[in-house]
Every structure is written in structure tokens, then in C-alpha cells.
C-alpha positions as CSV (number, residue, x, y, z in Angstrom):
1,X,0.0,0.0,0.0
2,X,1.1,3.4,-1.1
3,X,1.4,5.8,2.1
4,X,0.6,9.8,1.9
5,X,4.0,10.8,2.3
6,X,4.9,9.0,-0.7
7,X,2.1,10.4,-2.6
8,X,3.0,13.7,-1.6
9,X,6.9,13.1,-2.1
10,X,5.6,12.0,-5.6
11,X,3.5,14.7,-6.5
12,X,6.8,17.2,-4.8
13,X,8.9,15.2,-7.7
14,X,6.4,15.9,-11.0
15,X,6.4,19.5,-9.6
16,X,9.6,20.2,-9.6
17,X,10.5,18.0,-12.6
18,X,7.8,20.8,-14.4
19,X,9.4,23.5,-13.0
20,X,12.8,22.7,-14.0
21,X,11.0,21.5,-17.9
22,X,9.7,25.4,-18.0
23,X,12.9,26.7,-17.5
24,X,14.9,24.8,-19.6
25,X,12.2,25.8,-22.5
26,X,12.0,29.0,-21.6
27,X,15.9,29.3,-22.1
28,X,15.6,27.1,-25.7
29,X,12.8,30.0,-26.2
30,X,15.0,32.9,-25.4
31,X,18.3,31.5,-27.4
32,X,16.3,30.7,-30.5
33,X,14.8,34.7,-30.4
34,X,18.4,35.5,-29.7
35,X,19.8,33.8,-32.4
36,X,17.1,35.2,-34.6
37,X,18.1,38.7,-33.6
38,X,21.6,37.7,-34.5
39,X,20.9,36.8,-37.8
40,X,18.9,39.7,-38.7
41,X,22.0,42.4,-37.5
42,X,24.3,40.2,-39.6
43,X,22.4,40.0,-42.3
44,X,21.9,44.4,-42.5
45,X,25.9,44.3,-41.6
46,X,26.5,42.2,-45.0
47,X,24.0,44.4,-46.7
48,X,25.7,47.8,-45.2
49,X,29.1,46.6,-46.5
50,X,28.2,45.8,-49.7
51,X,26.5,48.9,-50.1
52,X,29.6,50.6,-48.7
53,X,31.6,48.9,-51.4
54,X,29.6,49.8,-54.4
55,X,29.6,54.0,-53.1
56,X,33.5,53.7,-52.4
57,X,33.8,51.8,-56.4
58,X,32.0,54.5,-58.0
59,X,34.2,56.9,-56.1
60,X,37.2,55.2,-57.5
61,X,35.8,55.2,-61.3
62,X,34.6,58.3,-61.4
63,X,37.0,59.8,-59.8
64,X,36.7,62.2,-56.5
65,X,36.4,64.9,-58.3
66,X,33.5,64.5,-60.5
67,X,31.6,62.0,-58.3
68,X,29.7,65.1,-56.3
69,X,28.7,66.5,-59.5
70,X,27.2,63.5,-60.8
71,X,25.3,62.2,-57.2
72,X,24.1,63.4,-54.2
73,X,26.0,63.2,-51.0
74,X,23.9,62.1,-48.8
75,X,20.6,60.3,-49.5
76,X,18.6,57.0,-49.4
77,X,19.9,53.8,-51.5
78,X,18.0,52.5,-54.5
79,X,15.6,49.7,-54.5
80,X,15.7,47.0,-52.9
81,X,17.9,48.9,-50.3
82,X,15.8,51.7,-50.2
83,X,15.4,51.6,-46.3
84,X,19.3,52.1,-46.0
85,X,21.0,56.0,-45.9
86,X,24.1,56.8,-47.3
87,X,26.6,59.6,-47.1
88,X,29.9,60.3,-48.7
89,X,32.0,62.6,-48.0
90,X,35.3,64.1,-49.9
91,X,37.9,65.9,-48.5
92,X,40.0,67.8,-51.9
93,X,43.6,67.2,-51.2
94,X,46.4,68.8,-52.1
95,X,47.9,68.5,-55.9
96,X,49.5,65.1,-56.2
97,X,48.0,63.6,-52.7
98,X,45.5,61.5,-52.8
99,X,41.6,62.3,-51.3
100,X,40.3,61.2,-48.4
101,X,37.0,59.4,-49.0
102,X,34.8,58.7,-46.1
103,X,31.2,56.4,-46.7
104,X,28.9,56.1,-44.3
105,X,25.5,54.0,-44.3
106,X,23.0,53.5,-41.4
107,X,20.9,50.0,-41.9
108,X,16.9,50.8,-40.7
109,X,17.2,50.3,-37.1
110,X,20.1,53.3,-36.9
111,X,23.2,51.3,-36.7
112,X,26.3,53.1,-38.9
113,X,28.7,51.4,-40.5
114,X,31.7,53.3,-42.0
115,X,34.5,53.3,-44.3
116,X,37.2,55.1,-44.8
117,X,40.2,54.8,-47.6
118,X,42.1,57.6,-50.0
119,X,41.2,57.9,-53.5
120,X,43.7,58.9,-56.0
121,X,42.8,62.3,-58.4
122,X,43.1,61.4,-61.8
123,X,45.7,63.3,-63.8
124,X,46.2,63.7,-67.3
125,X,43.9,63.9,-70.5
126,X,43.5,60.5,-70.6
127,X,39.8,59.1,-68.9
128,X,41.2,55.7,-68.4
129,X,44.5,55.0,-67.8
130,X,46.0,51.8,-68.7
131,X,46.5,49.9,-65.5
132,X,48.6,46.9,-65.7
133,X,52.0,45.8,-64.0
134,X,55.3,46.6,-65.9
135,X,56.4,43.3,-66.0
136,X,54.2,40.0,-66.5
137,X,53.4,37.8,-63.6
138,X,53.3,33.9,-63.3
139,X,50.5,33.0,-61.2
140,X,50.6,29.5,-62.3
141,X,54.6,28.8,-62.1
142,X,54.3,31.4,-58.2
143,X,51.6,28.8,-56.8
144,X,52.9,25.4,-58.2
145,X,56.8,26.4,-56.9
146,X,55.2,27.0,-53.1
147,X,52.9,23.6,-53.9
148,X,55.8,21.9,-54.3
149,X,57.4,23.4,-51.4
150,X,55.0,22.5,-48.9
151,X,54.8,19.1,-50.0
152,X,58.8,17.8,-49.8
153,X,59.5,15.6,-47.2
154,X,60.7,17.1,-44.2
């Protein structure tokens, strides 16, 4: 026969055993909204540098000193990122010294995410310079001579 104290030890046992079930859900709960959170701020922090990219490459084909007459310093980014802000901003340097270029974008919650390089004025007549090295390069032959240098026997 089954006495009331072991009932009620029982009953103590399932009570506990449910407390300690809501917790442990309640913390699964809480790290999966976490995690969710996560994903979302990396996912407007890949978005933000990619969008920081593309303003700092038209920079650099333009050029920084035609860029501000051809777009708008500051504004919102075009569709689909339409719900991002942008500014740019261009500090004229000296003859022969590079510009400082500056892009900023805030995602729609109000985080900013900057970037910052120099930007070269273009010189000359010429709209496009050709850019290659003086010399020719051996990628192939460069890779293959460290291949084979990791892999000798020690």
C-alpha cells in the first residue's frame, strides 16, 4: 500500500521535474529569439558593407572629383535597399596627394557602418589609364613552386 507521504513526495517530484521542464524551455525559447536577432543584425551588416563597397567603387571610377557633380552626398539607397541611408563625403587634397574618402550608411534600425580609404585624383587627358604591371606575372609557375614546397618531405 502506497502511504501519503509518498504520494505527496511524488506529486513534490512531478512539480519540480515541471518547473525545471519550463525553464529549460524558456531558455531554448529565449536563445532561438536571440539567435534570430543575431541573424537579422548580420544580415543588415552584409547588406551595409556591400552597399559601402559599391559607393567607395563609384568613387574610384569616377574619380573624387566628379563624383559630387554626378550624385548626391547624402541620401537614401536605391531599391531594394531603399530603407538604408548613405553619405559620402570628400575631402580635396592637395595636388598630387591623394583624397580622403569617407562612406557612411546607417541600416533601418540606426546602426552606422563606416568606411574610410584615399582615392587617388586622376591626372592627365587621358579618362582611363592603362593599368597593368610593368612586368608579366606567373601566377601559375608562383603557386605550383610553393605547392611543391609544402609538399617535400621534411
Amino acid at each position: 500500500m502506497v502511504t501519503p507521504t509518498r504520494r505527496a513526495f511524488a506529486l513534490m517530484e512531478v512539480v519540480i521535474a515541471g518547473v525545471i521542464l519550463a525553464i529549460g524551455l524558456g531558455s531554448i525559447v529565449s536563445l532561438a529569439a536571440r539567435a534570430l536577432m543575431d541573424q537579422q543584425r548580420g544580415e543588415r551588416a552584409v547588406l551595409a558593407a556591400a552597399l559601402l563597397d559599391e559607393l567607395l567603387a563609384s568613387v574610384l571610377v569616377e574619380g573624387p572629383e566628379d563624383w559630387p557633380k554626378m550624385h548626391d552626398r547624402t541620401g537614401m539607397c536605391d531599391a531594394p535597399w531603399d530603407d538604408f541611408e548613405y553619405q559620402v563625403d570628400i575631402e580635396k587634397a592637395e595636388p598630387g596627394e591623394p583624397c580622403d574618402v569617407l562612406a557612411i550608411v546607417r541600416d533601418p534600425v540606426g546602426r552606422e557602418f563606416r568606411c574610410a580609404t584615399r582615392i587617388a585624383l586622376r591626372l592627365g587627358d587621358e579618362p582611363n589609364p592603362t593599368r597593368q604591371p610593368s612586368e608579366a606575372f606567373d601566377r601559375e609557375g608562383y603557386f605550383e613552386s610553393k605547392s611543391e614546397a609544402t609538399d617535400a618531405p621534411k
